[in-house]
C-alpha positions in Angstrom: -30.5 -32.4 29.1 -26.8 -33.9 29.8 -24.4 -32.2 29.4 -20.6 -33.4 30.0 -17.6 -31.0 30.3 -13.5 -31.7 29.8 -10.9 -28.9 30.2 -7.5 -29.0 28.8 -4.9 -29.0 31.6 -2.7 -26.1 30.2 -4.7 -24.1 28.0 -7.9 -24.4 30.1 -10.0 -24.1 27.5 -13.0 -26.5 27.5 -14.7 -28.8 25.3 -18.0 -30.4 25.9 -21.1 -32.9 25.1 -25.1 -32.0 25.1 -27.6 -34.8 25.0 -31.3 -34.5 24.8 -32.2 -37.2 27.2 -30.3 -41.1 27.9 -30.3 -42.9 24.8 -30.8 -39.9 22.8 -29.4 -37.6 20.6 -26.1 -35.7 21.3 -24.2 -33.0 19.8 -20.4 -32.1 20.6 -19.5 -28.2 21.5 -15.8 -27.9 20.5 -12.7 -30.0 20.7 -10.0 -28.8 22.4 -9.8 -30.7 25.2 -8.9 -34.5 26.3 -12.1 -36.8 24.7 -12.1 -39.3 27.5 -14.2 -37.4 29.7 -17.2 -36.5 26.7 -16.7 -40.1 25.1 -17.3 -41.4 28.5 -20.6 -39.5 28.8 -21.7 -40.9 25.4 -21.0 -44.4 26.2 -22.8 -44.0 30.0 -25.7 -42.6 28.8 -26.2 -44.3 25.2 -26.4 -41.2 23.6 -25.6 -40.9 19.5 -23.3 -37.4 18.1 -25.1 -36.2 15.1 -22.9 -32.6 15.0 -19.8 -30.8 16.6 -20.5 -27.1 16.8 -17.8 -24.9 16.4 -17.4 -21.8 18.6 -14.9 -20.4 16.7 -11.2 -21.8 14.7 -8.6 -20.8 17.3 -6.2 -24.2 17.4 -7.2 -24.4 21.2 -11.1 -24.9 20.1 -10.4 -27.3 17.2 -7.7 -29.9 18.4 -9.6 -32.7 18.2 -12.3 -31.5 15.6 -10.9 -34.2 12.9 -10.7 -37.1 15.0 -14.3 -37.0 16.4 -15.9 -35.6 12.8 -14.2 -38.9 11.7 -15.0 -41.7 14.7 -18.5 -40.5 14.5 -19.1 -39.4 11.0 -20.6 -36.3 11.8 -19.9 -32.6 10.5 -19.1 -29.4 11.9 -21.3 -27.0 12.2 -21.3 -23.2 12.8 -25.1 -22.1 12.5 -28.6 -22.9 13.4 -29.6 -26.7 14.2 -32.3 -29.1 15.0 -31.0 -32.6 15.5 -33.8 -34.8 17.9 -34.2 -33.0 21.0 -31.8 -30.3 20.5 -31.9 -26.9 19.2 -29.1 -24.9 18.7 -29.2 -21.4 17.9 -26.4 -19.4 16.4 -25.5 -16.0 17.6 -22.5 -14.6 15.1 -20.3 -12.9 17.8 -17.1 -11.4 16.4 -14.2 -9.4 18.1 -12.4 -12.4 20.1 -12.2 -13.4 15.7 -13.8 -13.0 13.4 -15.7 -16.4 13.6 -16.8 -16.3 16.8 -20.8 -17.7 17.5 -22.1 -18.6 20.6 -25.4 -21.6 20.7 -27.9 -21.3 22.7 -29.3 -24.8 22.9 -33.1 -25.6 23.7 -33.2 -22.0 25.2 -31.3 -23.5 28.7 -27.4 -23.2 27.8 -25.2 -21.1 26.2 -22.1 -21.7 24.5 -20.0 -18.9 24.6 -16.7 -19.3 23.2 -14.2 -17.1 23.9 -16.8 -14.4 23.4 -17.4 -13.8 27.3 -16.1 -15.8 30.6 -16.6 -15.5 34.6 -15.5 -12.3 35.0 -14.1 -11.2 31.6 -14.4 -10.9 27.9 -12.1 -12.1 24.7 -9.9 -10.2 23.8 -9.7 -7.8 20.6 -11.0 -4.8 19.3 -12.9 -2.9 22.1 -15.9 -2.0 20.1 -16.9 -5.0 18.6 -16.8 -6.9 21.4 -18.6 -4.6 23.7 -21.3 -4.7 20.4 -20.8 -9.3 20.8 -21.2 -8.9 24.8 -24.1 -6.0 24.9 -26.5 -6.0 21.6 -25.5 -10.3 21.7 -25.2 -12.1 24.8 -26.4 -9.4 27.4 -29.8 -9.5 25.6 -29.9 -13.2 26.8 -32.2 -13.8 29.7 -30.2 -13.6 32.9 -30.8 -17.0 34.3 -29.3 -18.6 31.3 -26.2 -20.6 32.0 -23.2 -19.6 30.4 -20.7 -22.6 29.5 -17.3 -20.6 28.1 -14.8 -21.7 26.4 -12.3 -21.8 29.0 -12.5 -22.7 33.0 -15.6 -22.3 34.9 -19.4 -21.6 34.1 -21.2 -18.9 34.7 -24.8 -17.2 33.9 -26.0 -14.3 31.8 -27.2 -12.1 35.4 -23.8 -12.4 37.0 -22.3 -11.0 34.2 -24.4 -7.9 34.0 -24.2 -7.8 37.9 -20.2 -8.4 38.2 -18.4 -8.6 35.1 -16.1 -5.3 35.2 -16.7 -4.7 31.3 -19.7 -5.5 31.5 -20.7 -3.1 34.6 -18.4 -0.6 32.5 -20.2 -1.2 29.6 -22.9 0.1 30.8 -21.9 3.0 32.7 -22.0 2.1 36.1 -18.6 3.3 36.5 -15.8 5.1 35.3 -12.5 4.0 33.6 -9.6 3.4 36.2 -8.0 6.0 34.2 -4.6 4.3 35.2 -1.5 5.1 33.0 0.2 2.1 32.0 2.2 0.5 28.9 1.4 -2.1 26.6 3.9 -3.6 25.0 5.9 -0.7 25.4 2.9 1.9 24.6 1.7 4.3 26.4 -2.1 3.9 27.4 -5.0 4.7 29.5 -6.4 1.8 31.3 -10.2 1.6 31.4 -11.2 -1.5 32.9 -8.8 -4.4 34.6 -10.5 -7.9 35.4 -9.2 -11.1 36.4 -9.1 -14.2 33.6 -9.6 -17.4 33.5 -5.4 -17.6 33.5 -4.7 -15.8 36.3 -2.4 -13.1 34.6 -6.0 -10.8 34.3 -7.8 -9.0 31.4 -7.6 -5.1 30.3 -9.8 -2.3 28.6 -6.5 -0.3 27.0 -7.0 3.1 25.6 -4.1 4.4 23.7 -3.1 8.2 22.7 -4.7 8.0 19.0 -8.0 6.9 20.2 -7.8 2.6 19.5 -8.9 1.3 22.0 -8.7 -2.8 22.9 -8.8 -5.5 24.8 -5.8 -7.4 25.7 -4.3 -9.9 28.0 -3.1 -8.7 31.7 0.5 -10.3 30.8 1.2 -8.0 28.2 0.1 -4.7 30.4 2.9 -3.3 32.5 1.3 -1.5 35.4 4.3 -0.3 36.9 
């Protein structure tokens, strides 16, 4: 397969192409990013876009979604497809939102949105995305390549090898049992990570029992 990548400079979320061979068929994965970089892949290697799968809605995934829909004349699509060489298949994986699906195309790559990165997780309620992460993607084989939705790639093994909520998940260790405040609340935290941002990724427990997942800037560990 080809497979060409763009990342947007400040959100660092990434867009990218799949084609089955040169002069083949191609299919876009989201679309917000720059399109030179994918458009330059298309022309290079002769391929035609017959679809633009959707990982999910957020503005940061969808920015360009009209503009290539229209130059190509192709539709979006946010379940199973088999367009010439490719086969994508949808996993629905909510908690990051509610319309979160990763595709796992010709059983090699997968997509994952926003659903799990390098090293972290979306954020969002704690139990359904540890259900996305573990009965979803961790059921994956682990030499499958993960391409996110933001920054840098990974595979399915690292991630149950290294990923904190991941190794948390399944009971390797313990929760940091940290007290901190989020946004002012008091919590417990349970599992701290870096993110693809840099300001890190946090397991937060809170007094009545919630319990979620929520970005490092808004956790005051002090």
């Amino acid at each position: 397969m080809i497979v060409g990548r763009s990342m947007h400079e400040r959100w660092l979320s990434n867009a990218y192409v799949v084609g089955d061979a040169a002069g083949g068929t191609a299919v876009f994965v989201d679309s917000g990013a720059p399109l030179g970089p994918l458009l330059e892949v298309v022309e290079r290697e002769n391929l035609t876009p017959t679809h633009l799968l959707r990982t999910h809605s957020h503005p940061d995934h969808v920015e360009h979604e009209a503009e290539l829909c229209e130059r190509f004349g192709i539709p979006v699509v946010t379940g199973d497809l088999v367009t010439g060489g490719l086969r994508a298949r949808a996993l629905a994986l909510p908690g990051h939102s509610e319309d979160g699906v990763a595709f796992v195309v010709n059983d090699e790559l997968c997509f994952s949105g926003d659903v799990l990165f390098r090293d972290a997780v979306g954020g969002g309620p704690a139990d359904i995305v540890e259900r996305s992460v573990m009965d979803g993607l961790m059921t994956l084989p682990p030499e499958l390549r993960v391409l996110p939705g933001h920054t840098d790639e990974t595979t399915i093994g690292r991630e149950w090898e290294s990923n904190p909520f991941v190794v948390y998940w399944r009971g390797v260790v313990a929760s940091l049992g940290e007290q901190v405040r989020v946004a002012g609340d008091e919590a417990e935290l349970v599992v701290w990570s870096p993110d693809y941002d840099g300001n890190g990724k946090a397991f937060v427990r809170f007094p009545d029992g919630r319990e979620a997942i929520v970005g490092g800037s808004r956790v005051d560990r002090g």
